[in-house]
C-alpha positions in Angstrom: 94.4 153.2 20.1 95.7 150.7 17.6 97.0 151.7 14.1 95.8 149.6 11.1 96.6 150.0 7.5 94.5 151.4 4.7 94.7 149.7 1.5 93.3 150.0 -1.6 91.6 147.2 -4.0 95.0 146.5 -5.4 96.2 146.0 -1.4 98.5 148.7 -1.9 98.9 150.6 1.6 97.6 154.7 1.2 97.3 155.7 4.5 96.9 154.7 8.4 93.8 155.0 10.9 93.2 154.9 14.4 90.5 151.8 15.7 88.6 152.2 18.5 90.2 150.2 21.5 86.3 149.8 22.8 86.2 147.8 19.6 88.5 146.3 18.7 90.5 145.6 21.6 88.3 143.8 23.6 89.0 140.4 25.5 87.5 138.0 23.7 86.2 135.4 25.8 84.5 132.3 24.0 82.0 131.3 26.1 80.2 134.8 25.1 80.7 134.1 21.4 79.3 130.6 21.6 76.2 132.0 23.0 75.5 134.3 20.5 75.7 131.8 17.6 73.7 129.4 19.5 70.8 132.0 19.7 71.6 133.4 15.8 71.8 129.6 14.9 68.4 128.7 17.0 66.9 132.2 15.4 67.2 130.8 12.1 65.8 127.2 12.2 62.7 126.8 10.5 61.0 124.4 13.1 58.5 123.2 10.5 59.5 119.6 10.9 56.1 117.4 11.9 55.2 113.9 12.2 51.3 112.6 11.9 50.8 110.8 15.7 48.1 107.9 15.9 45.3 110.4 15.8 46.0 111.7 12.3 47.6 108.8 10.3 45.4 107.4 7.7 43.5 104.2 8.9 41.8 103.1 12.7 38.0 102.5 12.7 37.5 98.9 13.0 39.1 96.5 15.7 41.8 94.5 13.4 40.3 91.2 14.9 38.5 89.8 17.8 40.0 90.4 21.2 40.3 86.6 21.9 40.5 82.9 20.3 43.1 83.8 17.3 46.2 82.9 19.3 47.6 86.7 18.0 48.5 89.7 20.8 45.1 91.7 21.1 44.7 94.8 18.9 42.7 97.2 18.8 43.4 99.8 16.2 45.2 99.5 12.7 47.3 103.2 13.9 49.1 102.1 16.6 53.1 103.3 16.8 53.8 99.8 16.9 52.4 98.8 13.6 54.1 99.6 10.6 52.0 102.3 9.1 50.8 103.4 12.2 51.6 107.2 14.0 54.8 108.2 15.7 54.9 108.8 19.7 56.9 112.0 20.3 57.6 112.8 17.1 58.4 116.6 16.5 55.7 118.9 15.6 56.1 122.4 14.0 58.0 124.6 16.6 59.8 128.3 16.8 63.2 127.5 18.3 64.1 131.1 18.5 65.1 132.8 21.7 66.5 136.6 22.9 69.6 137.3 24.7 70.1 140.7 26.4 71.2 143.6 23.8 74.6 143.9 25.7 75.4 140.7 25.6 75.2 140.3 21.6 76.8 144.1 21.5 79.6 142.7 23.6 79.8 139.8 21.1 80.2 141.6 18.3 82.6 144.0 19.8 84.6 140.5 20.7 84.6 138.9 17.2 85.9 142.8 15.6 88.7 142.3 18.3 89.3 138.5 17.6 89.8 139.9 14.0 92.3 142.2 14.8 94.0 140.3 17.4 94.7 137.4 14.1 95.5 139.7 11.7 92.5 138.5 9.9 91.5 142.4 9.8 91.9 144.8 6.6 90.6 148.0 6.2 89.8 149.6 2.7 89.8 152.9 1.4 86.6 152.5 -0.8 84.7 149.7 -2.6 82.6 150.4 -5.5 81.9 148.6 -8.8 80.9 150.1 -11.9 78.1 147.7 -12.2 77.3 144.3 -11.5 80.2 142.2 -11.9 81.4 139.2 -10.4 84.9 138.7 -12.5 85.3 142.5 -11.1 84.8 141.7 -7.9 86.8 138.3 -7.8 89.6 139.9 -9.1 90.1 142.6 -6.3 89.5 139.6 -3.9 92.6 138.0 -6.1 94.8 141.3 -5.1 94.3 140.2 -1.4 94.8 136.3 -2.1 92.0 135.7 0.5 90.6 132.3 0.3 87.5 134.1 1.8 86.3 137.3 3.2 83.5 139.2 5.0 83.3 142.5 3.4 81.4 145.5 5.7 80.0 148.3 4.1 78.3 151.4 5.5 75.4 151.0 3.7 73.4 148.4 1.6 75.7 148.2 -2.1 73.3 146.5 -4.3 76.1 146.2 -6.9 78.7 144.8 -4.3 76.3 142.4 -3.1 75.1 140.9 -6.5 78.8 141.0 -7.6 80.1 138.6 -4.4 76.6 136.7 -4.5 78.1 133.8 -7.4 81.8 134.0 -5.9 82.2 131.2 -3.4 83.4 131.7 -0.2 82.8 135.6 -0.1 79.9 138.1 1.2 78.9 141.8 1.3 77.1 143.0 4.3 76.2 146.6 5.7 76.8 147.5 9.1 73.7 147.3 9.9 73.5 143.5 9.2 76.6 142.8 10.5 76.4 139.9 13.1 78.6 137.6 15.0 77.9 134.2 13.3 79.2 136.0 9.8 82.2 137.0 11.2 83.5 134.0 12.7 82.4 132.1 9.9 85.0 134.1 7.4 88.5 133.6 8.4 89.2 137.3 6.9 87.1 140.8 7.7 87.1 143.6 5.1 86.4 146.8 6.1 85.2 150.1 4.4 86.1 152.7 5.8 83.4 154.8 5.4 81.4 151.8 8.0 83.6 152.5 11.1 82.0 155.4 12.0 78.5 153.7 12.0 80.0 150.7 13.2 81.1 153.0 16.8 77.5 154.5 16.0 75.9 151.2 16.5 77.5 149.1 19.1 78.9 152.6 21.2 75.5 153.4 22.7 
């Protein structure tokens, strides 16, 4: 198994731990992680974009003018795509893009993205993490200790007061294992860890 660090929020090392090689010493292999954020990326579009097509545009009724004798193309509706007012051909209409992948596949990927962590050095893993209240400056000054320009920080359950304390400091978020996903961690170049999240991270993606 490998041995990382455990630091506090000063990043002053306190101790050692053991990760679990199933973890976060798997190969990573790219082609898995690119599926995974297509489908996450896919999952979250809105697909409420829409366009009015000939049929619903404002206008039509009367032929524009007579079919023959005015020297001008024949027409026979005021909505037609190719007038300017007219509807769209093919335009998009409200659609869900989302799609499923199997549940091994997106386990395997977030096993992958733990291990690409580790692999950098990107990975730190913290003894505890708690705030006396709500407090941004707080929370952007332990982030100071690290000198991280930003940071995904995993804990094992939902923190209200971590979260609301990294929600107005750019470049930073709080998530709980359970909301942990592959998109978040390759977007952060650096992954905190609580400690107290391993064990339900093993819980979670071990089964």
């Amino acid at each position: 198994m490998a041995v990382c660090d455990v630091v506090n929020t000063s990043a002053e090392k306190v101790g050692e731990i053991e990760l679990n090689d199933a973890l976060f010493d798997v190969e990573v292999k790219p082609g898995v992680l690119h599926e995974v954020v297509c489908m996450q990326r896919a999952n979250r579009r809105a697909g409420t974009a829409s366009t009015k097509t000939r049929g619903e545009v404002r206008g039509g009724g009367a032929k524009p003018w007579r079919q023959k004798g005015t020297g001008r193309a024949r027409s026979g509706s005021r909505t037609s795509p190719i007038w300017r007012g007219g509807g769209t051909v093919f335009g998009p209409k409200p659609r869900d893009y989302s799609y499923r992948l199997p549940k091994k596949v997106r386990r395997l990927a977030l096993r992958m993205a733990l291990s690409a962590r580790r692999q950098e050095g990107n990975l730190v893993v913290l003894d505890d993490f708690t705030l006396p209240g709500i407090k941004s400056k707080e929370f952007a000054r332990v982030m100071g200790n690290f000198e991280f320009d930003n940071c995904l920080v995993v804990t094992a359950d939902p923190d209200e007061k971590l979260h609301l304390s990294a929600r107005n400091v750019v470049g930073y978020k709080v998530l709980p294992v359970a909301g942990l996903n592959v998109y978040d961690i390759l977007k952060y170049s650096k992954l905190m860890l609580v400690q107290s999240s391993l064990e339900k991270l093993e819980a979670r993606l071990m089964v």
